[in-house]
C-alpha positions as CSV (number, residue, x, y, z in Angstrom):
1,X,20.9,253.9,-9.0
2,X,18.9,252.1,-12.1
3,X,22.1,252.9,-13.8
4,X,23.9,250.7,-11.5
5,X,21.3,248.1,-11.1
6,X,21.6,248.1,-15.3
7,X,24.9,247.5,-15.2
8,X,25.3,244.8,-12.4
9,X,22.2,243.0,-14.3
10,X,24.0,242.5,-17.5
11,X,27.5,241.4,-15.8
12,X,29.2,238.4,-15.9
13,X,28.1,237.4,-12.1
14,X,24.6,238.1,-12.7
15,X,24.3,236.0,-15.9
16,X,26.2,232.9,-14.0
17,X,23.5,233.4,-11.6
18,X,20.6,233.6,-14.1
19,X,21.9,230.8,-16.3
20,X,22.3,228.3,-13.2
21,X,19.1,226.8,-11.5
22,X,20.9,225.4,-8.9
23,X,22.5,228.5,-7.6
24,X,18.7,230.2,-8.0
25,X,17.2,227.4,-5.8
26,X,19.5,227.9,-3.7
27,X,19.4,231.5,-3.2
28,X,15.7,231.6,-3.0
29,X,15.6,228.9,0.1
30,X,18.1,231.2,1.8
31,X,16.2,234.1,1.2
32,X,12.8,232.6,2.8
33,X,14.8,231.9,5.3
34,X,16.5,235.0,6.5
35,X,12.8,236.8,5.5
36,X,11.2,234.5,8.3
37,X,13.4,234.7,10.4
38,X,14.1,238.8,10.5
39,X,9.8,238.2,10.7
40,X,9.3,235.7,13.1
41,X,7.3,238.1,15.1
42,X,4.7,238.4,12.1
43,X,5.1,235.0,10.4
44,X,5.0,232.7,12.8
45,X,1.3,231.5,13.6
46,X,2.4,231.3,17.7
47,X,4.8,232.6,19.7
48,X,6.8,229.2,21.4
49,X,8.8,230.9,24.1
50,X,5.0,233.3,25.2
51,X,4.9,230.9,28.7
52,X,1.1,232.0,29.6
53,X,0.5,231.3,25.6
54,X,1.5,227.4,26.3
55,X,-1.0,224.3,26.9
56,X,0.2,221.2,28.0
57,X,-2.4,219.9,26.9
58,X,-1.3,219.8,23.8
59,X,1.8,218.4,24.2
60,X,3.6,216.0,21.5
61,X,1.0,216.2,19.4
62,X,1.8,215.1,15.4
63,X,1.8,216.9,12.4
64,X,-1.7,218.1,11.3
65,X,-1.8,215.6,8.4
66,X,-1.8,212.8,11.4
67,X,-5.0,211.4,12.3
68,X,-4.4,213.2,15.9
69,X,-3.4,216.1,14.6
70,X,-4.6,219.8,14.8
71,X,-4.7,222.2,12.2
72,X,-3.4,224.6,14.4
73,X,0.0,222.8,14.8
74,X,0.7,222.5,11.3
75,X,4.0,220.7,12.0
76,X,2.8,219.0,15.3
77,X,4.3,220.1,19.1
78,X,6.9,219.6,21.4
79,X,7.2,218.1,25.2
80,X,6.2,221.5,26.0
81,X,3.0,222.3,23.6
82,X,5.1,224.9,21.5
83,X,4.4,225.1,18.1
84,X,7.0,223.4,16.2
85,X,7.0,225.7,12.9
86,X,7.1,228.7,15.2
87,X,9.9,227.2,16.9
88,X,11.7,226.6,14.0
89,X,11.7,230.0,13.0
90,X,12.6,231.1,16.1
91,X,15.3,229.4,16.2
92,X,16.3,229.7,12.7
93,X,16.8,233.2,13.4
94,X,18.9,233.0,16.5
95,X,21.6,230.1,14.4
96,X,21.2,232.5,11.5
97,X,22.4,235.8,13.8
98,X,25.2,233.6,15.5
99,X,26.6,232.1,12.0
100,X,26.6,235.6,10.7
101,X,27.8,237.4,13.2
102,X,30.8,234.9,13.8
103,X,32.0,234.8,10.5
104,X,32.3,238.8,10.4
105,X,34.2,238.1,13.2
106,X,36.4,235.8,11.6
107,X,36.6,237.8,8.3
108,X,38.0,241.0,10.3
109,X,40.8,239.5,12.7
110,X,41.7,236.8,9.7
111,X,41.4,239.7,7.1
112,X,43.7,242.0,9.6
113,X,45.9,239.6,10.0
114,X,46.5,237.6,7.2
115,X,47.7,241.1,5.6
116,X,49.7,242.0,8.5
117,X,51.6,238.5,8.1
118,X,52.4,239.0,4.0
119,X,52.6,242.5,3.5
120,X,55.1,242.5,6.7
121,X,56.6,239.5,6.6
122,X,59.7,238.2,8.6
123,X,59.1,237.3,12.4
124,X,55.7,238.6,12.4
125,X,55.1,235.8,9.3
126,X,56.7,233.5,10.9
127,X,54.8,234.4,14.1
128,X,51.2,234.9,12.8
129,X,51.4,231.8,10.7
130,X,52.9,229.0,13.3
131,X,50.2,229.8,15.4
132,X,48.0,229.1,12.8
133,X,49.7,225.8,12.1
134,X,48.6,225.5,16.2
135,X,45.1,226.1,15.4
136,X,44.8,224.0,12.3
137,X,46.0,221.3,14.6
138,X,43.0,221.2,16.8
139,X,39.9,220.3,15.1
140,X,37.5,223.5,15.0
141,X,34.5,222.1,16.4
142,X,37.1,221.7,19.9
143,X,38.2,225.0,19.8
144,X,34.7,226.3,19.6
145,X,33.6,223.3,22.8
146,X,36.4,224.6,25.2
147,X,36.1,228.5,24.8
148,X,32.2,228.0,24.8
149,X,32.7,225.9,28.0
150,X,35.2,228.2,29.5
151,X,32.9,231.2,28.7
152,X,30.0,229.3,30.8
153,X,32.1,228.2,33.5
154,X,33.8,231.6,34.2
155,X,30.4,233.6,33.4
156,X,27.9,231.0,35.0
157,X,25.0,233.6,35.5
158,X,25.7,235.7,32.5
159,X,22.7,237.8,31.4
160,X,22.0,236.3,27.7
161,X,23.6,238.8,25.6
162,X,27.2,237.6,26.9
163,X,26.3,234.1,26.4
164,X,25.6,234.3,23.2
165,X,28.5,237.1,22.7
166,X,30.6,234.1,24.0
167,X,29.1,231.5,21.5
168,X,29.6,234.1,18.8
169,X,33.5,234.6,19.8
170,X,34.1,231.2,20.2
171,X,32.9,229.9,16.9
172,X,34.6,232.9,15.6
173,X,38.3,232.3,17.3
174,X,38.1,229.1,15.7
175,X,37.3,229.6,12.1
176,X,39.4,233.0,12.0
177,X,42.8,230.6,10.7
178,X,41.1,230.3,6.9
179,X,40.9,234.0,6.3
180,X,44.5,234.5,7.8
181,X,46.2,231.4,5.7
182,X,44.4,232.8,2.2
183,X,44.8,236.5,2.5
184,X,48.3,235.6,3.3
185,X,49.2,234.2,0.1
186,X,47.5,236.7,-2.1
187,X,49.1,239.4,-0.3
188,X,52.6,237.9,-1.2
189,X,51.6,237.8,-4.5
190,X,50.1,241.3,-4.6
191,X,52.9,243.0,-3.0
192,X,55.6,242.6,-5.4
193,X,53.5,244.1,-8.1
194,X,54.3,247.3,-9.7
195,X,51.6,249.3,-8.1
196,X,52.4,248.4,-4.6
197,X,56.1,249.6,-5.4
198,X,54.8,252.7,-7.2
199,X,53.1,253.2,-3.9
200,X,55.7,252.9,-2.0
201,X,58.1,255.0,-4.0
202,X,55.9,257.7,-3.7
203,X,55.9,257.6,-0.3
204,X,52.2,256.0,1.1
205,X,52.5,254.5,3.9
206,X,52.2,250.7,4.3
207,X,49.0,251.2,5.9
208,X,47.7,253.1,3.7
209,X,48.6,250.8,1.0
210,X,47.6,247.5,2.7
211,X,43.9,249.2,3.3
212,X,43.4,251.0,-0.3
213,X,45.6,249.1,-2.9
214,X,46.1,245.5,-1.7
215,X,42.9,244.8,0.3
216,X,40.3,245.3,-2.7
217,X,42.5,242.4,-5.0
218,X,42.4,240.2,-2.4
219,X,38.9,240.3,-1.5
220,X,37.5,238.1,-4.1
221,X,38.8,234.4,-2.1
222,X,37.3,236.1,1.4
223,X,33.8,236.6,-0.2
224,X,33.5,232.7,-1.2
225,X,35.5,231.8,2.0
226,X,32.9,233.3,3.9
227,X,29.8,232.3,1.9
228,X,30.9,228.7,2.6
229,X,31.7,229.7,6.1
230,X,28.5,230.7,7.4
231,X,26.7,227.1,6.7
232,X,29.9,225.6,8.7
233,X,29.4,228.5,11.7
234,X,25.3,227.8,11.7
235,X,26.4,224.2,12.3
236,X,29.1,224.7,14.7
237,X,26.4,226.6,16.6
238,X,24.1,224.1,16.3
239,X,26.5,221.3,17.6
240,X,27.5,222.8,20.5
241,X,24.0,224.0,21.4
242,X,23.4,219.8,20.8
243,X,25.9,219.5,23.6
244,X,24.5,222.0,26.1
245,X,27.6,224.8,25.9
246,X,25.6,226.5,23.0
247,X,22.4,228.8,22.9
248,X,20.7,229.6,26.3
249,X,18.1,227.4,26.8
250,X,15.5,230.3,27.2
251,X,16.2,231.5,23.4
252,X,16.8,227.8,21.5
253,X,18.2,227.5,18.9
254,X,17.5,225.1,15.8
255,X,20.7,222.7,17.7
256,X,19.1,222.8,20.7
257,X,15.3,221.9,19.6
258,X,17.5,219.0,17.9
259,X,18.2,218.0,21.6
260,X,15.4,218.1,22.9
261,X,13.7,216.4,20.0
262,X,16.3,213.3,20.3
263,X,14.3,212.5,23.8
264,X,11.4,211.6,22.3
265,X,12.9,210.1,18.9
266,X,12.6,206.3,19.8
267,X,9.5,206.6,21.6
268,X,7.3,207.7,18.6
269,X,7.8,211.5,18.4
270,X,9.6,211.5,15.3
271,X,8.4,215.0,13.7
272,X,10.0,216.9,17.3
273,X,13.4,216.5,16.2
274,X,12.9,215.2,12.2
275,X,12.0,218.7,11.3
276,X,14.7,221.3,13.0
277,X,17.0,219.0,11.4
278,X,15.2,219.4,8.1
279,X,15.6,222.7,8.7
280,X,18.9,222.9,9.6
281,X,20.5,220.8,6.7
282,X,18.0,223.4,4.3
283,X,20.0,226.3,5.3
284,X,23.5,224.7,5.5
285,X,22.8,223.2,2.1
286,X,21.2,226.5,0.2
287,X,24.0,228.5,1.7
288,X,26.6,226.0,0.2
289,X,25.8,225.4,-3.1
290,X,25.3,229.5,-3.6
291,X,29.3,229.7,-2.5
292,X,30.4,227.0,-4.5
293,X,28.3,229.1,-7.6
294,X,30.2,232.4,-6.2
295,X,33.4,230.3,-6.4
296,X,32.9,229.0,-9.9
297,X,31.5,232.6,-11.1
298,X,34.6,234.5,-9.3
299,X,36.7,232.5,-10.9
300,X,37.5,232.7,-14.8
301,X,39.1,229.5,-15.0
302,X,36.0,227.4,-13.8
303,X,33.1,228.8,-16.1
């Protein structure tokens, strides 16, 4: 283990990473982040969704710097009296699960597919790749709107784990088309090399030869696809929790704080819906600027 450790410090990735301040930045305001928000229980001072916990009382009130603000609302309240820093933790957690777990959806059916399509070829090609010429037709952001608003209209009283496994499939149906289109054109490279026809004149089969020779060379343009991917799926997520077809209002999400917020922008309440956005362009931001490092360190020809 401290051999490996050893040997991934003093690699090329890791001393791209140490050498660029940017990427480091960027890595460390992602990793407060995801810590606060796999600790929300513990680091948050309140809990905003405890119902007996609330006081209306102490409703819209500003951040503690204010001249009416309390110290125990660092970041002032909502309409509701929650806490807004516990709330944004909250929520950064539930926009940080969905982006996740929607681009691992993505990466596995555009993964599986974009090998079927060049490793195969012929119809399926043809097939696999005019739909995506379909999808890439549609902006993603629509796809996402009318399977979230199908989802709700078909499952209306869905328990909240199948609303938010509907907003996790319907960011992930429309964001799978990247994976597919890149994994594509490595594959056609990778398969007329001399070790995919060694393979196959020794008789593996193409399955075997898709999973454990050509998948490992054509992982490197997934992992930065992906990086980049997440900040676009945590603000898909938050957009159509904006529009009411995203996160179920009893578990918000950073979008749907951003909602709420929007009320009460004009009428002096600034900090309600100033800060989840703050919060929201902090992840998408971090997350970005550490792909485009991954892409530049993955890549020989940009150092």
């Amino acid at each position: 283990m401290k051999h490996t450790l050893a040997r991934w410090y003093d690699s090329d990735v890791a001393h791209s990473f140490r050498s660029t301040p940017t990427a480091m930045a960027a890595a460390l305001i992602a990793l407060v982040c995801v810590f606060c928000s796999l600790f929300a229980g513990w680091v948050a001072p309140h809990n905003p969704f405890d119902l007996a916990s609330l006081n209306l009382g102490d409703a819209r009130l500003p951040p503690a710097w204010s001249a009416d603000g309390s110290a125990t609302y660092l970041l002032g309240t909502d309409d509701q009296g929650r806490d807004i820093l516990s709330a944004l933790i909250y929520g950064a957690r539930i926009s940080l699960v969905v982006g996740l777990a929607s681009v691992a959806l993505s990466v596995v059916l555009g993964v599986a597919l974009g090998l079927l399509a060049g490793f195969r070829g012929g119809w399926v090609d043809a097939l696999l790749m005019r739909l995506c010429d379909v999808m890439l037709s549609f902006p993603a952001i629509l796809i996402a709107l009318l399977i979230a608003g199908v989802g709700r209209a078909v499952f209306p009283n869905a328990p909240e784990s199948l609303a938010f496994g509907v907003l996790i499939l319907s960011i992930a149906l429309s964001g799978w088309v990247q994976y597919a289109r890149t994994v594509r054109g490595s594959t056609l490279v990778e398969r007329g090399k001399e070790y995919v026809q060694a393979a196959r004149v020794t008789g593996v089969s193409p399955l075997r030869i898709m999973r454990r020779h050509v998948l490992p060379n054509v992982l490197g343009p997934v992992m930065v696809l992906a990086t980049i991917q997440v900040a676009t799926a945590i603000i898909t997520e938050a957009t159509l929790s904006f529009l009411g077809v995203g996160a179920p209002p009893t578990s918000p999400s950073l979008g749907t704080l951003i909602r709420v917020g929007n009320d009460y922008l004009f009428s002096g309440e600034w900090w309600i819906t100033v800060f989840p956005g703050v919060m929201l362009v902090l992840i998408a931001l971090s997350v970005n600027l550490l792909g485009d490092w991954l892409r530049d360190a993955l890549n020989p020809r940009l150092r």
